[in-house]
C-alpha positions as CSV (number, residue, x, y, z in Angstrom):
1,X,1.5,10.2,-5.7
2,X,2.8,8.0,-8.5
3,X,0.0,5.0,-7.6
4,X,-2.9,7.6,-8.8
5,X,-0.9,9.1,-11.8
6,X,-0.5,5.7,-13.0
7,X,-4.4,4.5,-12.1
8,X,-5.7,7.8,-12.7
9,X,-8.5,5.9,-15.2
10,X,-10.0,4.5,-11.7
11,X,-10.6,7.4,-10.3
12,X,-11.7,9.8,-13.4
13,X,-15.5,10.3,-14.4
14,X,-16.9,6.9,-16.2
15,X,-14.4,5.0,-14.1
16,X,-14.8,2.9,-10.6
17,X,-17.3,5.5,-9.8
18,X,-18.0,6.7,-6.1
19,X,-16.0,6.5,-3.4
20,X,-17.4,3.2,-1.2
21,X,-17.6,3.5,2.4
22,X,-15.2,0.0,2.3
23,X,-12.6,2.0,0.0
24,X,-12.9,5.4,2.6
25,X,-12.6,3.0,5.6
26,X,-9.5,1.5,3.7
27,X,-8.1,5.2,3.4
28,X,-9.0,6.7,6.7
29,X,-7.1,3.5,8.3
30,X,-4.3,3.7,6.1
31,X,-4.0,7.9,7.0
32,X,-4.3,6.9,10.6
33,X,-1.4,4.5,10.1
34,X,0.7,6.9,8.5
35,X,-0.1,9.6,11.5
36,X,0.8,7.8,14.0
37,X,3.8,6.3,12.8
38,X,4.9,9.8,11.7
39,X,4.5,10.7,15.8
40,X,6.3,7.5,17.1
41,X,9.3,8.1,14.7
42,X,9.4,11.8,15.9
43,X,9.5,10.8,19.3
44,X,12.1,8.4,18.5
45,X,14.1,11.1,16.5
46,X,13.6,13.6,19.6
47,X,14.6,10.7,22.4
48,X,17.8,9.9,20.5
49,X,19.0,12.7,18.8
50,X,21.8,12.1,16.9
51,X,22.3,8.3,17.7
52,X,18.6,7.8,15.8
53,X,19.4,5.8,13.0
54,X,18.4,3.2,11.0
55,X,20.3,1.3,12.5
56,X,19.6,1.6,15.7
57,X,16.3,2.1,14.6
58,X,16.2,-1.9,13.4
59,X,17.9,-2.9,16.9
60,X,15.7,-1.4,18.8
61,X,13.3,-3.7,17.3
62,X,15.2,-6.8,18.5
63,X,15.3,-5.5,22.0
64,X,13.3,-7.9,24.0
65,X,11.4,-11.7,22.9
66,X,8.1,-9.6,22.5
67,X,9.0,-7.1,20.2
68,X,11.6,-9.5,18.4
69,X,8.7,-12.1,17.8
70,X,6.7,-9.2,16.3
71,X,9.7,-7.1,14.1
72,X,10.8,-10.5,12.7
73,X,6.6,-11.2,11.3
74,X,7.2,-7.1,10.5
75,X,10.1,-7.4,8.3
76,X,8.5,-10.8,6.9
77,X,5.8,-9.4,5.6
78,X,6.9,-5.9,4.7
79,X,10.1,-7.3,3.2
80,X,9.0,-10.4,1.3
81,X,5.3,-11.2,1.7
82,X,3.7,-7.9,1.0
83,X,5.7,-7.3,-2.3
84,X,5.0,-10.5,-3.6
85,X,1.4,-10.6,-2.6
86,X,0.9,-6.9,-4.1
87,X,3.4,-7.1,-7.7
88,X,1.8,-10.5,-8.2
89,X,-2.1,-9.8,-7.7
90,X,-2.6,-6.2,-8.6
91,X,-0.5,-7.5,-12.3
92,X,-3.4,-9.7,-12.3
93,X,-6.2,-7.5,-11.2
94,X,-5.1,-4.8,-13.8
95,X,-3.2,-2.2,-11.8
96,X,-0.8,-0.2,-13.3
97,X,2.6,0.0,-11.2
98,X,1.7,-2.4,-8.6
99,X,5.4,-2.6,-7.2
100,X,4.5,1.2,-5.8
101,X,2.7,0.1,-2.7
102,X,5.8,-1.9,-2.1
103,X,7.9,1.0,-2.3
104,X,5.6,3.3,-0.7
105,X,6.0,1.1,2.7
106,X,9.5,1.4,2.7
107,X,9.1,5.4,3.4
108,X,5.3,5.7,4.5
109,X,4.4,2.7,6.7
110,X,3.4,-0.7,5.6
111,X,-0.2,-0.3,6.9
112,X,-0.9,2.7,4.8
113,X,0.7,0.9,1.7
114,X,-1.8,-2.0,2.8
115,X,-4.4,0.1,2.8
116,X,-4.2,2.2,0.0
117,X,-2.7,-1.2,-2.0
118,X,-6.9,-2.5,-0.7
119,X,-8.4,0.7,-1.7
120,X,-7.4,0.7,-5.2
121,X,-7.8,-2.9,-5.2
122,X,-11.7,-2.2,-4.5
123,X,-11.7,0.6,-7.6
124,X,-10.0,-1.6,-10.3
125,X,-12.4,-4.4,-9.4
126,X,-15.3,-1.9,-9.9
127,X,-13.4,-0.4,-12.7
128,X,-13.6,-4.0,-14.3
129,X,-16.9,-4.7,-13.9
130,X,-18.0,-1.3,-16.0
131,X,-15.2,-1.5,-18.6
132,X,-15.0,-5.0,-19.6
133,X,-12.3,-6.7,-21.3
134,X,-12.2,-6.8,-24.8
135,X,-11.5,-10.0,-26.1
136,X,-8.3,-11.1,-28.0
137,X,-10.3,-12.9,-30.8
138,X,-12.8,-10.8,-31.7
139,X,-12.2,-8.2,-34.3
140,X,-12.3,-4.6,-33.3
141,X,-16.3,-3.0,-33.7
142,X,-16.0,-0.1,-35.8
């Protein structure tokens, strides 16, 4: 996966460390996620056969006020809010390639890319607090 390629200094020795049972409960959810979507969109694929589509996919969405309410708050967030939120905060946090999780929802599910977007979230800040930032002004330690 291109997110730990790119943040593989989080997760080597002298890094964030352990695993913490916050970061493996942000992981097991996000696996979970990805499972089940994997068996709804099977059944879809199954129950339409040739008609499943993205397309149809996305009307089936809009099918009723219930699920229009909650596709329309889906695509918000997955769409505009998530990458925003993600680019914008892991640039700040440190992480390398933050626009991944983004594209990772488009093809996994946006609660795994949540989660996993969390999970390394949790290592980088450990990662800061053992490897801290070298100053701009001082002059390098030799």
């Amino acid at each position: 996966m291109a997110a730990f390629f790119a943040n593989r200094r989080l997760f080597a020795d002298g890094g964030a460390g352990r695993v913490t049972p916050l970061e493996a409960c942000y992981y097991f959810l996000g696996c979970v996620s990805l499972g089940l979507g994997w068996y709804f969109n099977v059944r879809y694929t199954h129950q339409y056969g040739h008609e499943a589509s993205y397309v149809n996919y996305t009307k089936a969405l809009f099918s009723n006020w219930a699920s229009d309410s909650a596709a329309q708050d889906y695509i918000m967030v997955n769409v505009v809010l998530f990458p925003l939120w993600s680019i914008t905060d892991g640039r700040r946090r440190g992480l390398r390639i933050p626009w991944i999780f983004f594209v990772m929802s488009l093809f996994t599910s946006l609660a795994f890319s949540v989660a996993f977007y969390l999970a390394f979230v949790e290592r980088q800040i450990r990662y800061n607090r053992v490897e801290p930032a070298a100053s701009s002004t001082s002059y390098p330690q030799l």
